[in-house]
C-alpha positions, 0 to 999 in steps of 0.5 A: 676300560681298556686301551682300545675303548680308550683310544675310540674315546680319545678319537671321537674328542679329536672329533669333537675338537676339530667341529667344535673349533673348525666349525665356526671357521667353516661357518664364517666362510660359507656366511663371506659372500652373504654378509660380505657386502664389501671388500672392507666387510669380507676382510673383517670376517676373514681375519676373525678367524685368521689367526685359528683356522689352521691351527683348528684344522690340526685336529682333522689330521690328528684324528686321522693320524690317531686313526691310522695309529690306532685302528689300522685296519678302519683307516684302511677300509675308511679311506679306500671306501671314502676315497673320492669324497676324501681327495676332495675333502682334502683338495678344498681344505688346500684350496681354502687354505691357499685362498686365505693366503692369496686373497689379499696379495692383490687389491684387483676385484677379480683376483679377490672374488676369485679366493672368496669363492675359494673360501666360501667353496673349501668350507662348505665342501668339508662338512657336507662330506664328513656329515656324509661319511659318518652316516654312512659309517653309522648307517652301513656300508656294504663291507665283506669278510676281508673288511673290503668296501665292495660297493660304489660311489653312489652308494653313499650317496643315500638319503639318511647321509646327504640329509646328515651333510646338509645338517652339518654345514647348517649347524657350521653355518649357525655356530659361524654366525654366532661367533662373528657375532662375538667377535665383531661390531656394529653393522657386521655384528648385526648382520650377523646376529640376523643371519644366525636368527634366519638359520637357526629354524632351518638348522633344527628342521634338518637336525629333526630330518637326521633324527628319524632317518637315524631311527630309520636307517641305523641300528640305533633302537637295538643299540641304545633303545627307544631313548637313546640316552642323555647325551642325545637329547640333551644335544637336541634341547642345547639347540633349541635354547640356541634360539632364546639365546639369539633373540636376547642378544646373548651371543656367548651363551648362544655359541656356548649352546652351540659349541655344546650341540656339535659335542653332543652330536658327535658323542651321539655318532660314537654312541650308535657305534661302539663298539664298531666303528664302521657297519657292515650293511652285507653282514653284521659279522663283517663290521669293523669293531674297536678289537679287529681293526686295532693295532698291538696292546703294544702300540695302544701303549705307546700311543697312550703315553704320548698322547698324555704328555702332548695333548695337554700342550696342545691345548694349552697352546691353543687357549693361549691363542685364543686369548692373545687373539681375543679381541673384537675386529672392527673398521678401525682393526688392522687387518692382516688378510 
């Protein structure tokens, strides 16, 4: 295995990270003026994941960090064909990051329904345009020699990449309410608990939708064949299982079930791509791969001793808070936002 497929793997872990952990996050903030009956109830869930949620959002930025590191030219050809979606993207992280802030800074009703929005808006928004993005990504995008994107706004705006957005903030959605589940009591955890259990069809109806359009819309029958391999259906089955889990009452099981869907389906993504990392729809010899759009042999080097000495802290850092934070909120908890 060389450095380049290293490097292709070690960004679709960061991936992986950042969906597995900002998911819920996302879930939780989409799911605030549904289950959030009241100020005190709204609070609750905000500071399930108060201590996390910025932390999550490192490996969003790592990933693209890693990006720009190691394959220039497709963070290049990336965010100048995403660009719009991506200035939006990153205006409802800031946003939802303000809001998390702000809200609790005044006990006026307005000020504070003012920054639920907020939340509720910056979490919904990621997911939807990064489920975009990546299905375009697998799809193809018109990409000429000089791995210039050539087409518009709207040409993302496709049927295969909106139904892969909405398939990504259900799954959020789903992975959320299983963690409040997890980490709250009583009335909210009951709610929410009902909330994952209304969700969860709807969630593999639109997984199901992604799975013919991918069929459809990408290369995936001359990639990886009819049977695309273990990992895909093994995301399709954990997903299934999610839905027993919830009807037992088996909250941790469940959010392992969906914690091991939102991997599997970003394993899935890379899959589809290697060992390109952006299709080109004008010709498939203008495609981007893993070897033209990477950086030296040099910097590949580089990049991999540093990377092996800070990953490891990193996640060591992150569950050590994890446990600190560990316990449930309930109405007695103080609560910090």
């Amino acid at each position: 295995m060389d450095l380049n497929v290293i490097w292709f793997v070690l960004i679709a872990v960061l991936y992986i990270g950042f969906f597995l952990l900002e998911g819920f996050d996302f879930g939780v903030g989409i799911l605030l003026p549904f289950l959030g009956k009241d100020d005190k109830t709204r609070r609750m869930m905000i500071n399930t994941i108060g201590p996390h949620w910025d932390g999550n959002e490192v490996w969003l930025l790592t990933a693209g960090g890693a990006t720009f590191a190691a394959f220039p030219n497709w963070y290049a050809t990336m965010f100048s064909s995403f660009y719009l979606a991506l200035f939006l993207l990153l205006l409802t992280l800031i946003v939802r990051g303000v809001a998390f802030e702000f809200r609790s800074k005044d006990a006026h009703p307005r000020w504070r329904s003012v920054w639920d929005w907020s939340i509720f808006i910056g979490s919904l928004v990621p997911p939807l345009l990064l489920g975009v993005a990546f299905a375009n990504m697998m799809r193809g995008m018109p990409i000429d020699a000089t791995m210039t994107y050539t087409g518009g706004f709207f040409n993302l705006l496709n049927p295969y990449a909106l139904v892969a957005g909405l398939m990504a903030v259900a799954i959020c959605v789903l992975h959320g309410a299983i963690f409040l589940s997890l980490k709250t009591t009583a009335a909210l955890q009951e709610a929410s608990r009902k909330a994952a259990w209304r969700v969860w069809p709807i969630t593999v109806v639109l997984v199901g939708l992604a799975i013919a359009g991918t069929y459809m819309s990408t290369n995936i029958v001359s990639h990886l064949g009819i049977n695309p391999g273990i990992e895909p259906i093994a995301g399709i089955v954990t997903l299934l299982v999610v839905g027993y889990f919830i009807r037992k009452r088996m909250d941790v099981w469940a959010f392992i079930m969906t914690g091991l869907t939102i991997a599997l389906t970003v394993i899935t993504a890379f899959m589809i791509l290697f060992p390109q990392v952006m299709v080109s729809s004008t010709d498939p010899a203008y495609s981007l791969t893993i070897y033209n759009a990477s950086s030296s042999p040099y910097t590949l080097k580089v990049m991999t001793i540093v990377a092996l000495i800070f990953v490891p802290i990193v996640l060591g850092y992150q569950i050590w808070s994890f446990w600190v934070f560990r316990e449930r909120i309930t109405e007695s908890s103080a609560l910090e936002y």
